[in-house]
Every structure is written in C-alpha cells, then in structure tokens.
C-alpha positions as CSV (number, residue, x, y, z in Angstrom):
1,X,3.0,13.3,27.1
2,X,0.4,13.4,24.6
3,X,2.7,15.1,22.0
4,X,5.2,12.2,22.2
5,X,2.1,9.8,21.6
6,X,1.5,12.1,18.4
7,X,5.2,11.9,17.0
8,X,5.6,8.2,18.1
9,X,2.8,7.6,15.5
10,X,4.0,9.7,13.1
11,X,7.8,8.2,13.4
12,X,6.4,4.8,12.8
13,X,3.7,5.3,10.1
14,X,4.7,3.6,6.7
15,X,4.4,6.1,3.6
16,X,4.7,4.5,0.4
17,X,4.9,8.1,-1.7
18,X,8.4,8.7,0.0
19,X,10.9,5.9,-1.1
20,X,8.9,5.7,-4.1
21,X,8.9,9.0,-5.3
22,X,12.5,9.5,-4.7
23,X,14.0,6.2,-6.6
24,X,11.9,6.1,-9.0
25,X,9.8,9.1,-9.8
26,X,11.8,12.0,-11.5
27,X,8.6,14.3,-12.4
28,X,7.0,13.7,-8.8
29,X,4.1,12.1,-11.0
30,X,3.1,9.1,-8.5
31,X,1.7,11.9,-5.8
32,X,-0.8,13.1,-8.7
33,X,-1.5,9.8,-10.1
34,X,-2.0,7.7,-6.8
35,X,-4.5,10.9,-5.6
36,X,-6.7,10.0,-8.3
37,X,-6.1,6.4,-8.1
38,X,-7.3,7.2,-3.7
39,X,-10.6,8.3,-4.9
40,X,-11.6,5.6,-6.2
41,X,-10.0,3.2,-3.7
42,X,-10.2,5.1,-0.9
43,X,-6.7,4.2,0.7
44,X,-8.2,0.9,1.1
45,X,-5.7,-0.5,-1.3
46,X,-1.9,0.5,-2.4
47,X,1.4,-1.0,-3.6
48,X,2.5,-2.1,0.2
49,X,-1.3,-3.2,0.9
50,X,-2.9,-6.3,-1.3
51,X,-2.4,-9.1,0.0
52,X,-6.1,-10.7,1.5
53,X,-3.8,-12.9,4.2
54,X,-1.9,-9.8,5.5
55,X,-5.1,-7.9,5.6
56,X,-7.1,-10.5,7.7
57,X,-3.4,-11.3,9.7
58,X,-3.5,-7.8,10.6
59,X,-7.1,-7.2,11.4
60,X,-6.8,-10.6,13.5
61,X,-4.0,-9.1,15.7
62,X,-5.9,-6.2,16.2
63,X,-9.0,-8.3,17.6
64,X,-6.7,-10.2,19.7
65,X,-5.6,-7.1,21.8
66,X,-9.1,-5.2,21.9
67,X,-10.2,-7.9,23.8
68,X,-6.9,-7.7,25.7
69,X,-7.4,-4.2,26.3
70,X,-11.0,-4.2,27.1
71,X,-11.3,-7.1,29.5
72,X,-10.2,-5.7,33.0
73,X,-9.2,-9.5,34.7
74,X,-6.0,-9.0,32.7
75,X,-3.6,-7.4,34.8
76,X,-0.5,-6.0,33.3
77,X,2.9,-7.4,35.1
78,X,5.0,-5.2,37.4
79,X,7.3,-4.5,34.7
80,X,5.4,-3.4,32.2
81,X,3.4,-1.2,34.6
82,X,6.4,0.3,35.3
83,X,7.5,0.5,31.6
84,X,8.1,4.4,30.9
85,X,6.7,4.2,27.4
86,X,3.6,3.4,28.1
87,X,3.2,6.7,30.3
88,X,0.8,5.1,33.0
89,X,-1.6,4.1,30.4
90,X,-0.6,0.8,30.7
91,X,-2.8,-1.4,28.2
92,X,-4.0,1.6,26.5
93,X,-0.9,2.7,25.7
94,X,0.5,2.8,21.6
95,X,3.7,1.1,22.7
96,X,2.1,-1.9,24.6
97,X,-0.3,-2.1,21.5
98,X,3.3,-1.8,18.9
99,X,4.9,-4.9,21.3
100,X,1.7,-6.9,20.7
101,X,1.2,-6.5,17.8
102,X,5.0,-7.4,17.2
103,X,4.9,-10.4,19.1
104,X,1.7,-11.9,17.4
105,X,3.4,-11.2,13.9
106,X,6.3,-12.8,15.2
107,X,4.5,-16.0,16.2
108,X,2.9,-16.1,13.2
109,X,6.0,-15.9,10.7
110,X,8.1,-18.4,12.8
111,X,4.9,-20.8,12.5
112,X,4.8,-20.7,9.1
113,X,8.4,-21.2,8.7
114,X,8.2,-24.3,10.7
115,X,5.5,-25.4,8.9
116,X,6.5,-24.1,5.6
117,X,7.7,-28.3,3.8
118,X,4.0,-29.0,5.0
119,X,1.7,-29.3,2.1
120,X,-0.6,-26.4,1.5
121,X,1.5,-24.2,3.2
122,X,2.8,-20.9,1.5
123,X,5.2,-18.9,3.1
124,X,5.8,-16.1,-0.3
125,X,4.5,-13.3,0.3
126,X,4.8,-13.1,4.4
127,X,6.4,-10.2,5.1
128,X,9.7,-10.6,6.8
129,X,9.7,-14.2,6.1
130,X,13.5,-14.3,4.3
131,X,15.3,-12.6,8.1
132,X,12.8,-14.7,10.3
133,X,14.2,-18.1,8.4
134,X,18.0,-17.2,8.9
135,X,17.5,-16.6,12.5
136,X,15.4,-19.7,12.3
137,X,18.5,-21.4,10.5
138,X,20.8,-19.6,13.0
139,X,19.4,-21.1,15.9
140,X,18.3,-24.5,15.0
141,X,14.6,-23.8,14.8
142,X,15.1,-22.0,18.4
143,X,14.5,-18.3,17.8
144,X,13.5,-16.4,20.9
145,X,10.1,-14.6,21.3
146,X,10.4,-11.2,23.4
147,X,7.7,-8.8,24.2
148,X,8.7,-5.6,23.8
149,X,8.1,-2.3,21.5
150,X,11.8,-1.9,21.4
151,X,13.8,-2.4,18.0
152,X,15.3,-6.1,20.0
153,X,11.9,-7.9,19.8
154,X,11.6,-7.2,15.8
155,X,12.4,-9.5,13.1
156,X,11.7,-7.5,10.5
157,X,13.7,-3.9,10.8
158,X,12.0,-1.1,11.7
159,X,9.1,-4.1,11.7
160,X,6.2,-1.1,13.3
161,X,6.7,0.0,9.8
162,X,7.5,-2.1,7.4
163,X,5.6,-5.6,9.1
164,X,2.5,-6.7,8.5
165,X,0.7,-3.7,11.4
166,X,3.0,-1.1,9.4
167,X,1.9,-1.5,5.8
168,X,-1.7,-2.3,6.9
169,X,-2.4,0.2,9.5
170,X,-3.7,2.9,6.6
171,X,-6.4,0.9,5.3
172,X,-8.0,-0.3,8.8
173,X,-7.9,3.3,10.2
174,X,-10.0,4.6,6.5
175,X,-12.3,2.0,7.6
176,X,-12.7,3.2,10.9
177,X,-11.4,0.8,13.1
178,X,-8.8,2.6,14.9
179,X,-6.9,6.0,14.5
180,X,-3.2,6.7,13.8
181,X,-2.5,5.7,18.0
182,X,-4.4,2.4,18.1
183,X,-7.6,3.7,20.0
184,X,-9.9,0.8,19.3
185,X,-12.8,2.8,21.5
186,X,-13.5,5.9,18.9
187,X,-18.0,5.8,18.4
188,X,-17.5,4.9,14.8
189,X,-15.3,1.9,15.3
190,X,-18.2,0.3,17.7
191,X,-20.2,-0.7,14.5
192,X,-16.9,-1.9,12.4
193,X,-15.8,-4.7,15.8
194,X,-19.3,-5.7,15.8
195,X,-19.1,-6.9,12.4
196,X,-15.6,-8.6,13.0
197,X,-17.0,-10.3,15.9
198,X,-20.2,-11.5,14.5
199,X,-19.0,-12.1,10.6
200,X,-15.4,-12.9,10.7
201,X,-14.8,-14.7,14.1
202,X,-17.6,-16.2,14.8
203,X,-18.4,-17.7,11.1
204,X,-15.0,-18.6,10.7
205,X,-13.7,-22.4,12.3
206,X,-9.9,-21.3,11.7
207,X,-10.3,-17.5,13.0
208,X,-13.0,-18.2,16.2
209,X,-10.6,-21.3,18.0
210,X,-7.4,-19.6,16.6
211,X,-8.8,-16.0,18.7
212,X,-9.8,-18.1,21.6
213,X,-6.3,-19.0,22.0
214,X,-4.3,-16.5,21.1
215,X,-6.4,-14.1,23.5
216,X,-5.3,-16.9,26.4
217,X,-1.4,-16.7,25.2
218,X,-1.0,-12.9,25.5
219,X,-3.2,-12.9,28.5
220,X,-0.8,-15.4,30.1
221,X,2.1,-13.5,28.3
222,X,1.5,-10.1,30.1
223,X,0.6,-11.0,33.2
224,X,3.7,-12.8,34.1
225,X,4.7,-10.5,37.3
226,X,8.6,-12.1,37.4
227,X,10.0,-10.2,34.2
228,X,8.9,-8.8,31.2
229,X,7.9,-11.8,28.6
230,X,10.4,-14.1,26.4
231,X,10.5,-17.3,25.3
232,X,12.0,-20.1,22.9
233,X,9.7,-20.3,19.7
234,X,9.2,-24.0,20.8
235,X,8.2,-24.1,24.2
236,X,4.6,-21.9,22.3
237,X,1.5,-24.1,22.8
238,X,1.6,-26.4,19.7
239,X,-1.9,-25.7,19.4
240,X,-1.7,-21.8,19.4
241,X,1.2,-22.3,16.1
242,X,-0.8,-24.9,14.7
243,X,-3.8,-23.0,14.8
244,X,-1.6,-19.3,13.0
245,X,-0.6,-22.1,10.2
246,X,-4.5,-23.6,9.4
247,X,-5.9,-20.1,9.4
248,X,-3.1,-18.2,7.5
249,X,-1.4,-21.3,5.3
250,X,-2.2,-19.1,2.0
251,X,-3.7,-16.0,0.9
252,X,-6.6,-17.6,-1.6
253,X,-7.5,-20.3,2.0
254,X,-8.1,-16.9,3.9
255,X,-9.8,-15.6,0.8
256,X,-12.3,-18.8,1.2
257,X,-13.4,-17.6,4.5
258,X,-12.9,-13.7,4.8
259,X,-14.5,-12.8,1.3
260,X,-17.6,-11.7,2.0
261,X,-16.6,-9.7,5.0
262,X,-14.1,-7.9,3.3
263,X,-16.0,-6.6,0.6
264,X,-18.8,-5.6,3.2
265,X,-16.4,-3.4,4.8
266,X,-14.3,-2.3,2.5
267,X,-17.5,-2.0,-0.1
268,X,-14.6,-2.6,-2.9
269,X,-17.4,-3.9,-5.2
270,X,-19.7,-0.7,-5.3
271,X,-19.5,2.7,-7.0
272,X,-16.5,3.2,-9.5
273,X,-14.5,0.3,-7.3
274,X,-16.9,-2.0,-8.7
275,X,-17.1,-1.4,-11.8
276,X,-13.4,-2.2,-12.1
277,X,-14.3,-5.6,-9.7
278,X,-16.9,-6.4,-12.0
279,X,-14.2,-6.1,-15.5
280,X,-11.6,-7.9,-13.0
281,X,-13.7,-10.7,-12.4
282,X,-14.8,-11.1,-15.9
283,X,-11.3,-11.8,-16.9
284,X,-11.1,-15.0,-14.8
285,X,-12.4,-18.5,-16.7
286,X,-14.1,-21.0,-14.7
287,X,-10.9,-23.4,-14.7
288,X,-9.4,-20.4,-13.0
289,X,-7.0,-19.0,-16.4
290,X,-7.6,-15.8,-17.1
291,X,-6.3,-12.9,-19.4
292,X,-5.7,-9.6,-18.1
293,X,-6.8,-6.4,-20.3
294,X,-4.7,-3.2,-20.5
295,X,-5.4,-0.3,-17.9
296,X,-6.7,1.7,-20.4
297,X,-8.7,-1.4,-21.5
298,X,-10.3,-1.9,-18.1
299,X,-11.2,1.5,-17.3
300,X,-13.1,1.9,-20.4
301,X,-14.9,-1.3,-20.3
302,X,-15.6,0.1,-16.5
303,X,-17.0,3.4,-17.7
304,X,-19.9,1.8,-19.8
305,X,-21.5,0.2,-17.0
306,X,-24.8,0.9,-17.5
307,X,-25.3,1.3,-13.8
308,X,-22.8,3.1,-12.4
309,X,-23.7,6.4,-11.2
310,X,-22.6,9.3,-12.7
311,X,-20.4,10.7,-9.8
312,X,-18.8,7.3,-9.9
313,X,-18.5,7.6,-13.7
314,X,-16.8,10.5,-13.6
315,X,-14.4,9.2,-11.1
316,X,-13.2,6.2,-13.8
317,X,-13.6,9.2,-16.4
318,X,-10.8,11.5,-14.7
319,X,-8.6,9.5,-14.9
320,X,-8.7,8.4,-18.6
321,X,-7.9,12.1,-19.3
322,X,-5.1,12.2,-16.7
323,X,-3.1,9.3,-17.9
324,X,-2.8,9.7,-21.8
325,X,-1.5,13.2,-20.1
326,X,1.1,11.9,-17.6
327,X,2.3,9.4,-19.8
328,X,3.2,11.7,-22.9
329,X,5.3,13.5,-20.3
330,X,7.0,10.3,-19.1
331,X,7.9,10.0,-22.7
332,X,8.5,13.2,-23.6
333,X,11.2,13.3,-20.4
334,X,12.7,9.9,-21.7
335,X,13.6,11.5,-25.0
336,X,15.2,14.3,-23.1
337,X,17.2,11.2,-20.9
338,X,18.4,9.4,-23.9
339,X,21.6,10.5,-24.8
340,X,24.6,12.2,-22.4
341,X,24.5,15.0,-24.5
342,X,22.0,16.6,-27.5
343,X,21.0,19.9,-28.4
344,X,17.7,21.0,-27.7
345,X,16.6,20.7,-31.7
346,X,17.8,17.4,-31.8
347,X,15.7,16.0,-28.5
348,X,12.9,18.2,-30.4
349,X,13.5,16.0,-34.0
350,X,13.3,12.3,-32.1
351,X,10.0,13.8,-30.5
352,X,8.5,14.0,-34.0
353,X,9.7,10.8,-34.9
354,X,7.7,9.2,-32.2
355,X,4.7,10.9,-34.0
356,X,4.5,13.5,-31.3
357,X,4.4,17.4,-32.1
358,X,3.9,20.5,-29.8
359,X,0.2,20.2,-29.6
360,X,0.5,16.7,-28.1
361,X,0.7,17.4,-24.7
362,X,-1.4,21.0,-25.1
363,X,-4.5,18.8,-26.6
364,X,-4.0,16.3,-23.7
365,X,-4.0,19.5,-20.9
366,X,-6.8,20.8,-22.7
367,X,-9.7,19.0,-21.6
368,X,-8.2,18.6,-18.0
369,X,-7.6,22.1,-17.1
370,X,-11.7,23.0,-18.0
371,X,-12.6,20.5,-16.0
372,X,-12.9,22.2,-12.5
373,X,-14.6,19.0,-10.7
374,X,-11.7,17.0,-11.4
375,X,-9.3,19.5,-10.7
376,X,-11.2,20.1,-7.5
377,X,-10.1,16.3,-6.0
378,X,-6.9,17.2,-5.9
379,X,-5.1,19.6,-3.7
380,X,-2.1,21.0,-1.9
381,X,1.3,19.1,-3.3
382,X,-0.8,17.0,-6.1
383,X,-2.8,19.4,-7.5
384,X,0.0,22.3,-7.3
385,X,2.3,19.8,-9.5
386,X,-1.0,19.1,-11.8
387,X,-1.3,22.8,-12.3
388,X,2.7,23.4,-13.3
389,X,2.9,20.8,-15.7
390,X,-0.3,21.8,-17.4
391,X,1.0,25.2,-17.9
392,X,3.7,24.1,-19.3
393,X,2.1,21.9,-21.9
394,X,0.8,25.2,-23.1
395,X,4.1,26.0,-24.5
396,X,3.9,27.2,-28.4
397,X,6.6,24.8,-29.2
398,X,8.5,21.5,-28.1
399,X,11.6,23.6,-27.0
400,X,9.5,25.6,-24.7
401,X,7.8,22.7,-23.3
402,X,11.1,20.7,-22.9
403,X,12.3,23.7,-20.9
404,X,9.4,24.2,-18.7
405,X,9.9,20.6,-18.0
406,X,13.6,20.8,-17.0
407,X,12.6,23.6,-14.8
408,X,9.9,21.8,-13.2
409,X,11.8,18.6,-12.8
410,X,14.4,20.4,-11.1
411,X,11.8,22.1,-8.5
412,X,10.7,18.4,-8.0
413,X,14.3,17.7,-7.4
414,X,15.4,20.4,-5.3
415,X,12.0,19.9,-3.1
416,X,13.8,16.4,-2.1
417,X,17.3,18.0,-1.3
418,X,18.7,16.2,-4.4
419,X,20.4,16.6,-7.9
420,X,19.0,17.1,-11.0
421,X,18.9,14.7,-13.3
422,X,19.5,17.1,-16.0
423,X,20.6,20.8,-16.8
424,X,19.3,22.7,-20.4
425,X,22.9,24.9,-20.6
426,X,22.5,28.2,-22.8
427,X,18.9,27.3,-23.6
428,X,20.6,25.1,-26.1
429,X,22.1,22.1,-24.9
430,X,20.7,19.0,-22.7
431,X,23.4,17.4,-20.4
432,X,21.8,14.0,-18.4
433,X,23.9,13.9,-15.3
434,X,22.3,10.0,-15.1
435,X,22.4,6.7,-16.7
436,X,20.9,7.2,-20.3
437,X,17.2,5.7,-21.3
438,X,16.6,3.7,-24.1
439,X,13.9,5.2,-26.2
440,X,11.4,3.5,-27.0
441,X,9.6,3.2,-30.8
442,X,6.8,4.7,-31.9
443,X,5.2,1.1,-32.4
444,X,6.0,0.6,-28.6
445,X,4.5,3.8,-27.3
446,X,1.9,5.1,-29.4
447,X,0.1,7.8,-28.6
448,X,-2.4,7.2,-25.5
449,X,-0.3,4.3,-24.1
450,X,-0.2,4.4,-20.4
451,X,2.2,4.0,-18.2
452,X,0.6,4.1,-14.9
453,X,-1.8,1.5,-13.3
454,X,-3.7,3.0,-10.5
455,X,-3.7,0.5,-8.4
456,X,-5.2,-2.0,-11.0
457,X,-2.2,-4.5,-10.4
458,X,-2.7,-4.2,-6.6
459,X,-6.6,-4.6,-7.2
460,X,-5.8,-8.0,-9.2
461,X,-3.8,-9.3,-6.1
462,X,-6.1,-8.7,-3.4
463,X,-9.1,-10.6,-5.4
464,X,-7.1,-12.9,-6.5
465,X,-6.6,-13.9,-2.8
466,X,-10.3,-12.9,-2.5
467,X,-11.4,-15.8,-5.0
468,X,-10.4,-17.9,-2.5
469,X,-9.0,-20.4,-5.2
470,X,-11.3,-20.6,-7.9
C-alpha cells in the first residue's frame, strides 16, 4: 500500500517546468534557466509560488491539521475509518490530509467571496476565486461544503494541484516541514512547527483565535459518526469565516504580521538571496512608489555587495554569464521564426543586421564552458541541454550554428512527443511550420539584453506582500 501512497503524491504534485516548457519554450531553455535561478532561491520561490497570503494560507492549513493529527481525543467518524483511501491510517493518511486541506481552502475562498464588497477586502489573487463565485452566483450564496479527497469536494479542478496546498506544497517541504506525503512527524520538521507555533500563532491576534477555531471546526467536522461531513456554506460558524476574512483580507495585511517569520525561515534575506532583497528594497520610496531596475541591472548592483561571500557571489555571477548566452539564442531562433520561408544565407544576413556575427554566441559560451563550478550545479536534463547548445555555439559560422540549433530544437521537440517548429530542407532552406515572429531591431535587442528574469518578478511579488503596505 505504500507504493500507491508514493504515486498518489506524485499524481497530484504541481510541476511548473511541464505546461511551461511545452507552450512556451521551444529551446527547452526554462529547465536550465530556472536551475540556476533554484540555487539561489532554493525552490522557495517560483512562477506558481509568490504570493505572501497563499504562503501563510497554506502554512496555516497545514498547522490546523497537525494539531488534528496529533491530538488523540479526536476520533475519526465511522465512515471515514472505513474510507479505503486512507488504508487504515486513518488521520495519518495523505488522502484524509488532501480532504482537509481541501475543505479549509474551501472555507476560505467562499469567505472571502462573501466578504469580498467589504472594505479592505481583496479577493485578486485567491486562487480559484473566478469558479468559487459562479457557484456562489449559482446557488444564491449557498454553495455546499463536503469533506472528501475526491474530485466532488474541489472547487478548483484538479484543486490538490493547482489550489493553494498544490502550488505551495514545494516550498514548505525545502523548508522542512513536511515531505511529498504530508508526514508532519520527520526529526527536522520538530524545530520548523516550533517556530510556527511560538512566532506565527502565538504573536499573531488574527492567526492564534483564527487556529483556535478552525482546529474546533474540523475537530467537530470529522468526528460526526452519522455520515461523512457536508454542509451549506452558511450554516459555518460566522465567527470561524469572519475570522479566514480578518486574517487573510490581503496579501500586504498578512505581510504586516508574518514578515519576520518568513524571512527567518525561508532566510530569503541572506547569502546571494539577499543581496537581490537588499537592491529590491532599495527600489521602493518611503511614500511606497518605486522604480524597478532591469534584471541585468539588479544582479549587478547585487554582485558589488561588499559583503556578500564569495560562494554567494559567484551564485549572482553564473548567472550574468548564462543569460547574455540564452538570450542571443532566443534571438538568434527568432530570426530563424520570422518568415514562412528563407534560405539559410538570408536568416544568416538579418543576423548581422542585428549586429550579431558567428563569434557572438562562441564568445558568450566561452567563458561558461571553463567554468567547471558553475557547470558543476547543474545536472542530468539542464546541464545535458547546457552542454548541446554550447557545442553548438562553437560552430565556425552562422549557418552551422543555425543548424545545430534546428537539430537541437528538434531533439527538444521530439523529447515532448511533438512537432517541430521548423525543418532546415537540403541544408539550404528554413520552412517555419508555426505562426511567424516579429523581429525585433537592433535598438530593441542589443547585444546582452536579457530575456529571462529568474525569478526576480516573483521575488518583487512576495516582498511586496512582505512590506506589509508600506
């Protein structure tokens, strides 16, 4: 039974690299990008994870059914002891966990929407919020509440991936407070709920009378030993949804309260993390305007910290080789995109009119393929990629390089069981089997513009919400 525990967490675990890579990443870039971007983040951040309510939501939840789990006077119901999913675990079990957690993020999203005209109250940005309010619509403000792992209790579809647990689940287990199943009882998660308890709950008004009650609610909820848990959103304890509202109403309120914690545990503002915090910060005014720098901008203002040690510097520093690198490929790739049809000299001529030649990309790969500790961070699928597109910047002309990026692009391609986007026939011709690109100029891509963010945009989200306002 253990297996089907496995592949239950692996069926429901949210990866952002797949939809993303196969809309909207042609050269399988993002998986070598986003590896470097990790290193500095450590997974604690990403496109689908940035959002300071979601994170605390989500770490809240969590809390709610530790205690749950852990405090024996809560006795499941007869039906969901006999539930087959949970395979005689009973509360220990990853589905009873997934139907919490559910159910919490449920009551949460339907409180918001009923407060939503209130002032103060912000319901962008809560995932799910757009079906919840239809069914909210549908029923007069009488949506039903079920407890159940099963796709009938979910708002959201496919809502153990995509809700608020799904898209959150990756940072909390980095920081060690559960694994990929929800075991809450692993020896380094003993320090990380000691430091919910004591500087999140406890110091927090909203959180501490908000856990109390919640903690009662599911109590109450699982015990019931006639069925197996529903109810009408309205017959809820006024105080449990008012309570989700004043502690959730908007990400820079739970900023206010959670900032400090969440830098002590995520430790977002040391080592080559920091140094971006400390440019990011720098940005904002005292009246709260601010103006954001370029990418390239921010990481080299984060490189000449004088403090920053040297492992951490070097972290910033890969990646102001890589991007000047993956961009002039992006571009390169565009040229080869814009038109239905061109011969091979012709895609080579508009590359020199962008000021580009063929030792553009070989004097980019150059200093990246001697540098063994940055190649060293990335393996397997990223640094396999890495590797094939630097030996193909080492082409001796544009043709040749063009080439060895058709070829590559197609590997890409056929590694995803799709089509090319393009086909090089008799070594002479490029057919695009896809909507054409505009080129840009050379005035709107000169040479070291970037076209990847590493996670700077996310990084600007999640402090915004961590400013808590100002």
């Amino acid at each position: 039974m253990k297996d089907f525990r496995v592949l239950d967490a692996l069926l429901t675990e949210y990866d952002e690299a797949i939809s993303a890579e196969v809309n909207i990443d042609p050269l399988g870039l993002l998986v070598i990008w986003s590896s470097y971007g990790q290193n500095i983040f450590q997974r604690r951040i990403s496109s689908n994870s940035n959002d300071i309510r979601n994170y605390t939501l989500n770490l809240f939840n969590h809390a709610v059914i530790r205690a749950l789990v852990e405090d024996d006077s809560v006795e499941l119901g007869k039906f969901l002891r006999n539930e087959p999913a949970y395979a005689g675990r009973g509360k220990d079990s990853l589905a009873f966990k997934q139907a919490c957690l559910i159910y919490l993020e449920n009551v949460f999203t339907y409180s918001m929407i009923e407060a939503q005209n209130r002032q103060g109250v912000e319901t962008v940005g809560v995932l799910g919020v757009s079906i919840a309010r239809r069914r909210w619509e549908e029923t007069k403000g009488h949506p039903r509440l079920a407890f159940s792992h099963k796709a009938d209790a979910h708002v959201l579809k496919r809502q153990n991936s995509l809700g608020v647990s799904g898209r959150y689940k990756t940072p909390l287990v980095e920081m060690g407070f559960f694994d990929s199943v929800y075991d809450y009882a692993l020896p380094e998660s003993v320090m990380q709920w000691k430091l919910v308890q004591a500087q999140l709950l406890a110091k927090s008004k909203p959180l501490s009378g908000l856990y109390r009650l919640a903690r009662e609610h599911l109590g109450e909820a699982v015990s019931d030993s006639r069925k197996v848990f529903s109810c009408d959103f309205s017959d809820l304890p006024k105080a449990l949804k008012s309570g989700y509202v004043s502690a959730f109403r908007t990400p820079p309120a739970v900023g206010g309260y959670a900032r400090d914690f969440w830098l002590s545990v995520t430790r977002l503002n040391e080592g080559a993390a920091g140094a971006l915090y400390e440019v990011l910060n720098d940005e904002w005014s005292s009246t709260g305007q601010y103006q954001t720098h370029s990418s390239s901008d921010v990481f080299a203002q984060a490189v000449g910290k004088p403090t920053l040690r040297e492992s951490d510097r070097d972290l910033l520093q890969h990646i102001r080789l890589l991007e000047p690198f993956l961009s002039e490929l992006d571009l390169l790739f565009e040229v080869m995109l814009s038109m239905k049809s061109q011969q091979v000299r012709d895609a080579a001529a508009k590359w020199k009119s962008l000021g580009r030649d063929a030792s553009t990309l070989s004097d980019l790969a150059r200093p990246i393929e001697v540098n063994s500790v940055m190649r060293a961070q990335v393996t397997d699928r990223a640094g396999g990629r890495l590797s094939d597109l630097l030996a193909l910047a080492r082409g001796a002309s544009v043709q040749h390089q063009m080439e060895g990026l058709i070829r590559y692009h197609d590997t890409v391609m056929k590694s995803r069981g799709q089509s090319s986007w393009l086909r090089l026939i008799r070594g002479q011709q490029i057919a695009v089997d896809v909507r054409v690109r505009q080129l840009p100029t050379k005035d709107e891509r000169p040479l070291g513009s970037w076209v990847h963010h590493y996670y700077l945009q996310e990084f600007r989200s999640l402090l915004a919400g961590l400013r808590g306002g100002v």
